[in-house]
NUGU-640676 format. One record per residue (C-alpha): residue in one letter; z negated, x, y negated. Coordinates in steps of 0.5 Angstrom, whole numbers, padded with zeros to 4 digits, always signed. Each point is the difference from the previous one (the first is absolute). Layout:
% NUGU-640676
AZXY;...
***
This chain:
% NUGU-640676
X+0088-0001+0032;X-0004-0006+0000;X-0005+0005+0004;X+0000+0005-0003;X-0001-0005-0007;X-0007-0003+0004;X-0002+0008+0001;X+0001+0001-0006;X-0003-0006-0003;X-0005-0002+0005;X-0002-0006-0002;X+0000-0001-0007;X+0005-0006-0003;X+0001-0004-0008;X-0004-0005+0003;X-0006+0004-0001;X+0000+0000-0007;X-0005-0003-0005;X+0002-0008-0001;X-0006-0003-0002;X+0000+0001-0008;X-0008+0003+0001;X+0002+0005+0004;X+0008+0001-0003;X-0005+0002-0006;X-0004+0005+0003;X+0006+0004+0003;X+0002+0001-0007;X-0006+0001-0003;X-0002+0006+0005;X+0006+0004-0001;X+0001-0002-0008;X-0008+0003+0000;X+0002+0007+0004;X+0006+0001-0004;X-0005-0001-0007;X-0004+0004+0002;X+0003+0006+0003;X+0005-0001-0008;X-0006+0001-0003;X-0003+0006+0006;X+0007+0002-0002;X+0000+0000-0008;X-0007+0004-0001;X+0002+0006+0005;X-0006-0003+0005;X+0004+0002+0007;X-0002+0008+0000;X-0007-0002-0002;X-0001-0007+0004;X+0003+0005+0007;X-0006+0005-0002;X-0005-0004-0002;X+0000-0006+0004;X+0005-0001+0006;X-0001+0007+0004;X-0008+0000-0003;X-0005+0001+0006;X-0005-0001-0006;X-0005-0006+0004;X+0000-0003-0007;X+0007+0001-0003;X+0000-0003+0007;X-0005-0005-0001;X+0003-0002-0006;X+0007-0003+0003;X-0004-0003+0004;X-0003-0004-0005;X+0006+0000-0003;X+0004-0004+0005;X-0006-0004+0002;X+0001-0004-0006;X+0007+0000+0000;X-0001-0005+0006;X-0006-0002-0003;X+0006-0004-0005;X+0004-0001+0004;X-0005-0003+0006;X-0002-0004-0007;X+0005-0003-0002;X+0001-0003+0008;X-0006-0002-0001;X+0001-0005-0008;X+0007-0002+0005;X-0005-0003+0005;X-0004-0004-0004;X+0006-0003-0004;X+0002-0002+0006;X-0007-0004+0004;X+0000-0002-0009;X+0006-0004+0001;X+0002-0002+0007;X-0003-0006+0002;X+0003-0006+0003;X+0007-0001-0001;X+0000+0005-0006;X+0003+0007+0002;X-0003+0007-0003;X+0004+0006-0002;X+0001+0002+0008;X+0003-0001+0006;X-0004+0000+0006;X+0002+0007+0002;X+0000+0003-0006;X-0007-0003-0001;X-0002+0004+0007;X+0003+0006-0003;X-0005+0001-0005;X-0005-0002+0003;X+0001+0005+0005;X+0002+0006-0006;X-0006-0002-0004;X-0005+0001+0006;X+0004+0006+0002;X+0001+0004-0007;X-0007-0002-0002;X-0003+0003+0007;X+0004+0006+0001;X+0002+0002-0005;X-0005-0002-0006;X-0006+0001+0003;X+0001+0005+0004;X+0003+0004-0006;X-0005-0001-0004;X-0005+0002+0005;X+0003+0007+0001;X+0002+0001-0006;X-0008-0001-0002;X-0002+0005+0007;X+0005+0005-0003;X-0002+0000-0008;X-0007+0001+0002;X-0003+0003+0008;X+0002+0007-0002;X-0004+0000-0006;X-0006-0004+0003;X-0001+0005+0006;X+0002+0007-0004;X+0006+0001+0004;X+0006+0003-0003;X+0005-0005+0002;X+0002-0004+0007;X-0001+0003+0006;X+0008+0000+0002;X+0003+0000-0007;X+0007-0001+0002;X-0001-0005+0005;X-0003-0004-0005;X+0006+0000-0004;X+0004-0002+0007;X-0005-0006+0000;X+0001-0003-0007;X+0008+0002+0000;X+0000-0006+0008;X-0004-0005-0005;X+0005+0001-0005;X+0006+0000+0005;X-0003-0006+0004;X-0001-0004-0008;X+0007+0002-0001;X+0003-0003+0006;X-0005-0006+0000;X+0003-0003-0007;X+0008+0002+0001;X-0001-0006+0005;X+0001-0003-0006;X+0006+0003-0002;X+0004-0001+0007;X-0003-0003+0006;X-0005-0004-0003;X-0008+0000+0001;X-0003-0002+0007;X-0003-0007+0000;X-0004+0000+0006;X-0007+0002-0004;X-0002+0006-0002;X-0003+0001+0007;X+0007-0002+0003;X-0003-0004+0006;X+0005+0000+0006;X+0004-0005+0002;X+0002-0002-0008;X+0001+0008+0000;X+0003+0000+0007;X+0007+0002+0000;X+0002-0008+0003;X-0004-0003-0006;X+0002+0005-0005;X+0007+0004+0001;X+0000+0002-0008;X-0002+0007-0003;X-0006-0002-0004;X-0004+0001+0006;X+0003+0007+0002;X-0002+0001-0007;X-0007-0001+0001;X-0001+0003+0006;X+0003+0007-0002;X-0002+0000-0008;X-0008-0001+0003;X+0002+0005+0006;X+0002+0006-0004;X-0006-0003-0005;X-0004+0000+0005;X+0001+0007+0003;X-0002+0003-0008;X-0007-0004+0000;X-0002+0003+0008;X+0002+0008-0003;X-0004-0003-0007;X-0007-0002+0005;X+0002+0008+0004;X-0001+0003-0007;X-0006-0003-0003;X-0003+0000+0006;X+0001+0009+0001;X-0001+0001-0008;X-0006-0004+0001;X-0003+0003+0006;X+0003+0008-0001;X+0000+0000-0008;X-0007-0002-0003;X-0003+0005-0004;X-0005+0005+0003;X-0006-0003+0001;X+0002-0008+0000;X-0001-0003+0006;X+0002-0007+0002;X-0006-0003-0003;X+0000+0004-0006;X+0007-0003-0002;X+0001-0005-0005;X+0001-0008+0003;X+0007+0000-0002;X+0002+0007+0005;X-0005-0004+0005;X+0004-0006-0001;X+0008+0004+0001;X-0003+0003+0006;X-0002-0007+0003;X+0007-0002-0002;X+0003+0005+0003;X-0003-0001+0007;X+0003-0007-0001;X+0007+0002-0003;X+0000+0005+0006;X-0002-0005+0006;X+0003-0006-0003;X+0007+0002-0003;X+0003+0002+0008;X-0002-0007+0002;X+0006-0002-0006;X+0004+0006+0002;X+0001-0003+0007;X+0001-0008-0002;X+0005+0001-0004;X+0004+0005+0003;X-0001-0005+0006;X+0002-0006-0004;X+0007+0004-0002;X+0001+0001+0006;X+0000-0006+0002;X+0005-0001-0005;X+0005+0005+0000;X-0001+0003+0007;X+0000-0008+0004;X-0008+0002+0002;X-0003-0005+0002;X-0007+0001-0002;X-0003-0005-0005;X+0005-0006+0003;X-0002-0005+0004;X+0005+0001+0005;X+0001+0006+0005;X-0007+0001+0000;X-0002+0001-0007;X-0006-0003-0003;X+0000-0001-0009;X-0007-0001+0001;X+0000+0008+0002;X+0003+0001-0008;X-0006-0004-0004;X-0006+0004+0004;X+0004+0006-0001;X+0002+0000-0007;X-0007-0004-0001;X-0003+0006+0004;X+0003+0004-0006;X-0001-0005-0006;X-0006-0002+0000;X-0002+0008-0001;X+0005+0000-0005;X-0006-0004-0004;X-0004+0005+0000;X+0005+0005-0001;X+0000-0003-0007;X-0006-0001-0002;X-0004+0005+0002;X+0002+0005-0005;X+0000-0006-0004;X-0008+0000+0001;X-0001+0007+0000;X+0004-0001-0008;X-0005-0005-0002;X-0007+0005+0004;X+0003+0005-0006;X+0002-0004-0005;X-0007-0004+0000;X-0005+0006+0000;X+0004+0003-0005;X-0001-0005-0005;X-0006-0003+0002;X-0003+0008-0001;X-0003-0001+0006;X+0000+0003+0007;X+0004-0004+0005;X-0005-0004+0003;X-0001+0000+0008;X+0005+0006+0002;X-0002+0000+0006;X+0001-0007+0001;X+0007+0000-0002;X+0002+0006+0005;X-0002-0005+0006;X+0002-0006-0004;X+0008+0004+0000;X-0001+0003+0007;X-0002-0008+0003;X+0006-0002-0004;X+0004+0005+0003;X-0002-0002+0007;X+0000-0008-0001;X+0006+0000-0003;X+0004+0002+0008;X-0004-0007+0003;X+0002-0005-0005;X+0008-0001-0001;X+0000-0006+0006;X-0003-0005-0005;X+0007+0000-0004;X+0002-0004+0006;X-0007-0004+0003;X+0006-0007+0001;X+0003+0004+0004;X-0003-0002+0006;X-0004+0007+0002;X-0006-0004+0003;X-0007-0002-0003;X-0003+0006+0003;X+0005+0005-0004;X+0000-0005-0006;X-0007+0001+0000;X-0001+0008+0000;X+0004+0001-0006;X-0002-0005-0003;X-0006+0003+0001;X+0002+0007-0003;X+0003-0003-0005;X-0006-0001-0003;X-0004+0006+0001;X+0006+0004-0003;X-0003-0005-0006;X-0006+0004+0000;X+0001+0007-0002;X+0005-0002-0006;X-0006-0005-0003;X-0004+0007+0002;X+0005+0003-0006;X+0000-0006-0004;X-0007+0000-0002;X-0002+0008+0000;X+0006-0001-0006;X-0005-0005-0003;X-0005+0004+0001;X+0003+0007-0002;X+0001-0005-0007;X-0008-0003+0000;X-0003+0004-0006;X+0005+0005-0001;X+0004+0001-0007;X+0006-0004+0002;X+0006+0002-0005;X+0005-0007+0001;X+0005+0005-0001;X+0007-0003+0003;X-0001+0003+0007;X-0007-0004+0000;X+0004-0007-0002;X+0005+0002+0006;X-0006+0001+0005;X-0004-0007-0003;X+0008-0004+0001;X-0001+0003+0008;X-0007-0002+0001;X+0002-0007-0001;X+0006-0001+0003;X-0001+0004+0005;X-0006-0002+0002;X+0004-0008+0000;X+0004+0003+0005;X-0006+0003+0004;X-0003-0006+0001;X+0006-0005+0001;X+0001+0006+0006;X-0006-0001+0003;X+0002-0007+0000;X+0006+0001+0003;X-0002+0004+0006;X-0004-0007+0003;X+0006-0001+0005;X-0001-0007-0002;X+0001-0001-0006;X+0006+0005+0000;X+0004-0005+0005;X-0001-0004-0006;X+0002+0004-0006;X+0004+0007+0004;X+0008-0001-0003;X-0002-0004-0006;X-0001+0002-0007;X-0008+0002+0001;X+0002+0006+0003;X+0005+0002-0004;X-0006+0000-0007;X-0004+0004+0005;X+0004+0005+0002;X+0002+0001-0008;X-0007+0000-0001;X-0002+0004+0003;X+0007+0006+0000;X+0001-0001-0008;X-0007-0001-0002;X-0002+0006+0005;X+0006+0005+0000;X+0004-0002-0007;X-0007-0001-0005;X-0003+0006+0004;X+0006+0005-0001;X+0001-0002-0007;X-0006+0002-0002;X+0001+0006+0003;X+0004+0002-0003;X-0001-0002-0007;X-0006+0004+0002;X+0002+0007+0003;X+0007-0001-0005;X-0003+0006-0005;X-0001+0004+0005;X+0007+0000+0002;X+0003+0000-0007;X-0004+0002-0005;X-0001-0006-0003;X-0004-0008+0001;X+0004-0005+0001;X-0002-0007-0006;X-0007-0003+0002;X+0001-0006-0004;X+0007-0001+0004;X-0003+0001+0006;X-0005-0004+0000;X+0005-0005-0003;X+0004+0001+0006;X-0006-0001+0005;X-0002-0006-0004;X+0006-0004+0001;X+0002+0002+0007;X-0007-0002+0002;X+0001-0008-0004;X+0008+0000+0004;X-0004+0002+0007;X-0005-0006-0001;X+0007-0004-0002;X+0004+0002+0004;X-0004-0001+0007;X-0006-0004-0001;X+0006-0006+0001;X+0002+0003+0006;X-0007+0000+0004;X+0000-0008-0003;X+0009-0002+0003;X-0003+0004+0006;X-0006-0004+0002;X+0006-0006-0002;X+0005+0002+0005;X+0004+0005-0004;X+0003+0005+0004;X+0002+0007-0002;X+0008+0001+0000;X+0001-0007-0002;X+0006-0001-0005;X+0000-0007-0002;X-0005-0006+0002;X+0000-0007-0001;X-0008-0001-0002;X+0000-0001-0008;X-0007+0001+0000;X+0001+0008+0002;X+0005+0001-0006;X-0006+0000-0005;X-0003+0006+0004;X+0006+0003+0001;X+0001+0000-0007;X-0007+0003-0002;X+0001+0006+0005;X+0008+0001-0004;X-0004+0000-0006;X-0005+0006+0003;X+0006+0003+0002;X+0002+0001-0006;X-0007+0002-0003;X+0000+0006+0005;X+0007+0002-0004;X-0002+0000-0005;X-0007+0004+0002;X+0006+0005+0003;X+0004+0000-0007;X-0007+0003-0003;X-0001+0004+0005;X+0007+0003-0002;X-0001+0000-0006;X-0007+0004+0000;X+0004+0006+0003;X+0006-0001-0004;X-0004-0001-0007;X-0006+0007+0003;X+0007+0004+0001;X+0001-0001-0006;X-0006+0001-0004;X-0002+0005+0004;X-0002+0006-0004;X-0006-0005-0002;X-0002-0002+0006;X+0001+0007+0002;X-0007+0002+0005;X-0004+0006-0003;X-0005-0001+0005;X+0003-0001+0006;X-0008-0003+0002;X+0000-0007-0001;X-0008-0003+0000;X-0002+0006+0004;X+0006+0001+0006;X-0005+0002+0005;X+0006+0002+0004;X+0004+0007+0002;X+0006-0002-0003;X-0003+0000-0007;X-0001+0008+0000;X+0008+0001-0002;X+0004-0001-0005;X+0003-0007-0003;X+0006-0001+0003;X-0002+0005+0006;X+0004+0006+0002;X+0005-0001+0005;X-0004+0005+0004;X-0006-0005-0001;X-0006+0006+0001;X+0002+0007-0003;X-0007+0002+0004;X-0002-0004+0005;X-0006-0003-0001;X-0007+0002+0005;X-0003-0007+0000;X-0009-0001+0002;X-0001-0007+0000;X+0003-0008-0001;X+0003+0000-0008;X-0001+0008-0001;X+0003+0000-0006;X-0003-0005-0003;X-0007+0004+0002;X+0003+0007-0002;X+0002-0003-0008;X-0008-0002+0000;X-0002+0007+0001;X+0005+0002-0003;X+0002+0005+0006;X+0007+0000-0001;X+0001+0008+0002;X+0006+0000+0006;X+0005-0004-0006;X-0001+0007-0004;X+0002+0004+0007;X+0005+0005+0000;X+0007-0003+0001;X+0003+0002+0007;X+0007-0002+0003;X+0001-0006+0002;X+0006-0002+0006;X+0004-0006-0004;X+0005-0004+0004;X+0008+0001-0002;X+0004-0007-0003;X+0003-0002+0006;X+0007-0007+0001;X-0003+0001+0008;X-0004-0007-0002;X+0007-0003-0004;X+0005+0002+0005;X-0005-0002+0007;X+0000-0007-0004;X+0007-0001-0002;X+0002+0002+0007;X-0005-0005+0003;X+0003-0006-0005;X+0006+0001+0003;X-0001+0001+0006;X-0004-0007-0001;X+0007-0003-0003;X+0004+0003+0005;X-0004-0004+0006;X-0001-0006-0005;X+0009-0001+0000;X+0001+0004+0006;X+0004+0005-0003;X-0002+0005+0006;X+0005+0005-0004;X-0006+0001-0005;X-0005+0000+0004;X+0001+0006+0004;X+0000+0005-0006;X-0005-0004-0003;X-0004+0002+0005;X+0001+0006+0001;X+0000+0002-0008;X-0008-0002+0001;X+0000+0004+0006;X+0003+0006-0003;X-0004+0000-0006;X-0007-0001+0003;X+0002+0006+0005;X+0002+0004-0006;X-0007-0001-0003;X-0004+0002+0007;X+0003+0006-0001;X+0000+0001-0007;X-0005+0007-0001;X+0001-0001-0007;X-0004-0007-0002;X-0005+0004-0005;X+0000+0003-0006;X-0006+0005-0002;X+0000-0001-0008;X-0006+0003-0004;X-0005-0005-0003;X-0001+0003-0006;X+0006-0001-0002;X+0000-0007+0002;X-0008-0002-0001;X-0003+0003-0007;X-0007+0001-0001;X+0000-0004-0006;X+0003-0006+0003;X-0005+0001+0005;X-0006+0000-0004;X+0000-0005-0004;X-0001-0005+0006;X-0006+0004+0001;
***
């Protein structure tokens, strides 16, 4: 009986129930939250409407949406970890002690770094990659459609897996890049670790079909005529983006998969014994991480290269300049990730060498940096919103920038690597590139998804108050770190730290309420949105594809697929006037049908997760083959299309008034 309970069971027990009173209070909060809202879906009769128009939709802006949707839900979430933090380094000094344990401490730490990596900006950067490259190179919609609600629905699954840590198991406390031998099965025998594992593997998986689709649509969806050096700078930022997704996210497979080997198989490859090395881990899961950066904040370049010249009226300055400065940024991205690890004895001559790249991959991101400046120089800047998240960037990112270049001299990194220095640096250069450059994306291309603008005096607000809460938050940081101050330090004993630890909680506390006017400027937009309704759909002249459709755009994107002669070819066609193919005659259009293949693939692989996690091989067997039969099913589905008429979708009159 007894194994046939552990069978059915597998490892799961009482003793892995939340006790901490934080983490007691999260695993009621989360339930209360999902019961609230489905009483509230069920109340207004939403079910039918929220299955047709979001669950099973294969529209890349609907998709794009739930994507952003759930970023800043984990955006709260890894938020709130953070003020946890800060209160702690506040308060823990010498005999007195903060709010958390050691342990506990560490799971924060590593579900803060982990949400906020995965989860909030990889989001946000597929959320904003699918609202808008469609429309920026005249394509109708992804390259793979039902594919691409696959990908979001493993993101979804992996975000889902992630936070029930929290409910049963508890959250992994090995960093939130899980270094062996703390994530080893001898050092670590918890669920916490397996958590993390799968969660990221099956999110993981997503983001690598993601970087397959953006690159298809890009290379075989341009509209005619639109060659690569007539696209927009964003589409060129996704392509290179995509490179690196597809290159890069393998690597992570691979690691982890290995990892979780280790730990459920009895492996041996990243113990010290039986001829396994840890060192092996850190150049592979830096081998992924460090083009992970640039994963992120590429597309947040290509944002602020439309959203510079869009409200400075002016052309981007050096186009050509900019593709090279992505392309080296792509190639140099690959040969720098061994200066995460200069202190760990590779030699003066390795040292050295990615020393050395390291700076000269500083080179094309200055290159952007001043082509935005002079994109600015004499143009007719309107310092809308978008604007003031630009000049936030400008300035944090470049701190981080040079306290980077810094870092990449091997001699001053022995003497700052693990410290709190380059906890400010990664901040500022991953929020002020990634979080400001997204926020402004979407506060600029929010209209021509909905219709209507989001508050601008709420948005510059909210850019003000995040940019005074990084500058409190993190300049402490690079101070504690030249004094000594380690990351993922608890509690300490030097009083002359608290002081700045207390400025940098204060920070903490700026930044949220910088996120609070955020929410607000949505929340308040939504409600008064048929005074902010967008008439034009054209703000300030949009010199690109996307501004030739309605506000919001159609589903289908393009009723007519437009024929594109040069760089920014609408913009020059509405100086002419030379807006013929908009009044074309309207033909049939293929439409992708709603599809749950992309919800059933997800709900499979989170219980296959889940299954591995507990081993309940039970559940991991039908799991499995649920994923399987589904994907099958589809391969062989002739019938993924929909022939629907455009004139009974996309009327002329719609149509004309962009024109």
């Amino acid at each position: 009986m007894s194994d046939f309970v552990t069978f059915l069971i597998g490892r799961m027990s009482f003793e892995y129930l939340p006790t901490d009173p934080a983490t007691i209070g999260a695993a009621i909060g989360m339930p209360l939250g999902i019961l609230g809202v489905a009483a509230l879906i069920t109340y207004f009769k939403k079910w039918k409407w929220l299955w047709q128009q979001w669950v099973t939709t294969v529209d890349a802006k609907k998709i794009g949406t739930m994507y952003i949707v759930v970023a800043i839900l984990m955006l709260l979430r890894g938020g709130a970890d953070a003020l946890m933090l800060r209160l702690q380094t506040a308060v823990a000094v010498g005999d007195a002690k903060g709010p958390f344990d050691a342990d506990m401490f560490q799971q924060v730490v590593t579900a803060h770094g982990t949400l906020m990596i995965f989860f909030v900006a990889m989001g946000l950067v597929f959320g904003i990659i699918n609202w808008v490259l469609p429309l920026l190179i005249g394509a109708r919609d992804m390259a793979f459609p039902v594919l691409n609600s696959i990908s979001f629905w493993l993101f979804a699954s992996g975000m889902v897996l992630n936070n029930f840590a929290l409910i049963f198991g508890g959250f992994s406390n090995g960093g939130w890049l899980g270094y062996p031998p703390l994530t080893g099965l001898e050092y670590n025998p918890g669920p916490g670790v397996d958590y993390w594992i799968w969660s990221l593997q099956i999110a993981g998986i997503g983001s690598l079909l993601s970087g397959v689709n953006f690159f298809t649509t890009i290379i075989k969806n341009r509209a005619p005529g639109m060659t690569l050096m007539k696209m927009p700078i964003f589409p060129w930022s996704v392509l290179v983006t995509s490179v690196l997704i597809m290159l890069a996210f393998p690597i992570l497979t691979v690691t982890l998969a290995l990892l979780g080997f280790d730990r459920t198989l009895g492996t041996h490859f990243f113990t010290s014994d039986s001829g396994g090395n840890p060192m092996l881990y850190i150049n592979l899961i830096w081998a992924w991480g460090h083009p992970e950066v640039y994963i992120l904040v590429l597309p947040a370049f290509g944002v602020f290269s439309e959203v510079v010249a869009t409200y400075s009226k002016k052309k981007l300055f050096g186009y050509k300049s900019m593709v090279i400065a992505l392309l080296a940024i792509m190639f140099f991205s690959f040969i720098v990730w061994q200066h995460h690890f200069f202190t760990m004895g590779a030699g003066a001559n390795v040292n050295a060498f990615f020393g050395i790249m390291t700076a000269v991959i500083a080179i094309p991101t200055g290159v952007k940096i001043f082509n935005w400046l002079f994109t600015m120089y004499r143009g007719s800047i309107h310092f809308t919103a978008p604007m003031f998240w630009f000049l936030a960037f400008v300035v944090t990112f470049t701190i981080g920038g040079v306290t980077g270049v810094l870092m990449a001299v091997p001699a001053l990194d022995f003497q700052v690597h693990n410290t709190l220095f380059l906890v400010a640096h990664f901040h500022n250069v991953i929020i002020g590139g990634v979080v400001f450059g997204l926020f402004a994306g979407i506060t600029h291309w929010f209209p021509k998804i909905f219709g209507f603008k989001l508050h601008d005096g709420l948005g510059k607000l909210s850019a003000i108050l995040w940019q005074v809460g990084f500058i409190l938050a993190f300049i402490p940081l690079y101070i504690l770190g030249l004094m000594g101050a380690v990351r993922r330090l608890d509690s300490y004993d030097d009083p002359t730290w608290q002081p700045l630890f207390i400025v940098s909680g204060i920070g903490v506390v700026v930044i949220a309420l910088g996120m609070a006017a955020l929410l607000m400027q949505i929340g308040y937009s939504i409600w008064k949105r048929d005074e902010l309704k967008d008439e034009t759909g054209d703000p300030w002249d949009g010199r690109t594809l996307e501004w030739s459709v309605s506000s919001p755009a159609p589903h289908y994107n393009f009723a007519i697929t437009p024929t594109v002669a040069e760089r920014d070819d609408w913009w020059y066609r509405k100086q002419r006037n030379d807006t013929a193919y908009l009044k074309s005659d309207y033909v049939d259009i293929w439409l992708p049908k709603n599809s749950a293949v992309g919800l059933l693939v997800g709900v499979g692989a989170g219980m296959a997760g889940f299954a591995i996690i507990w081993h309940l091989w039970w559940l991991l067997v039908p799991a499995l083959l649920l994923v399987v039969l589904v994907i099958i099913r589809q391969t062989m589905n002739d019938d993924d299309d929909a022939r629907v008429s455009a004139t009974e979708l996309f009327h002329e009159d719609n149509l004309g008034r962009r024109a």
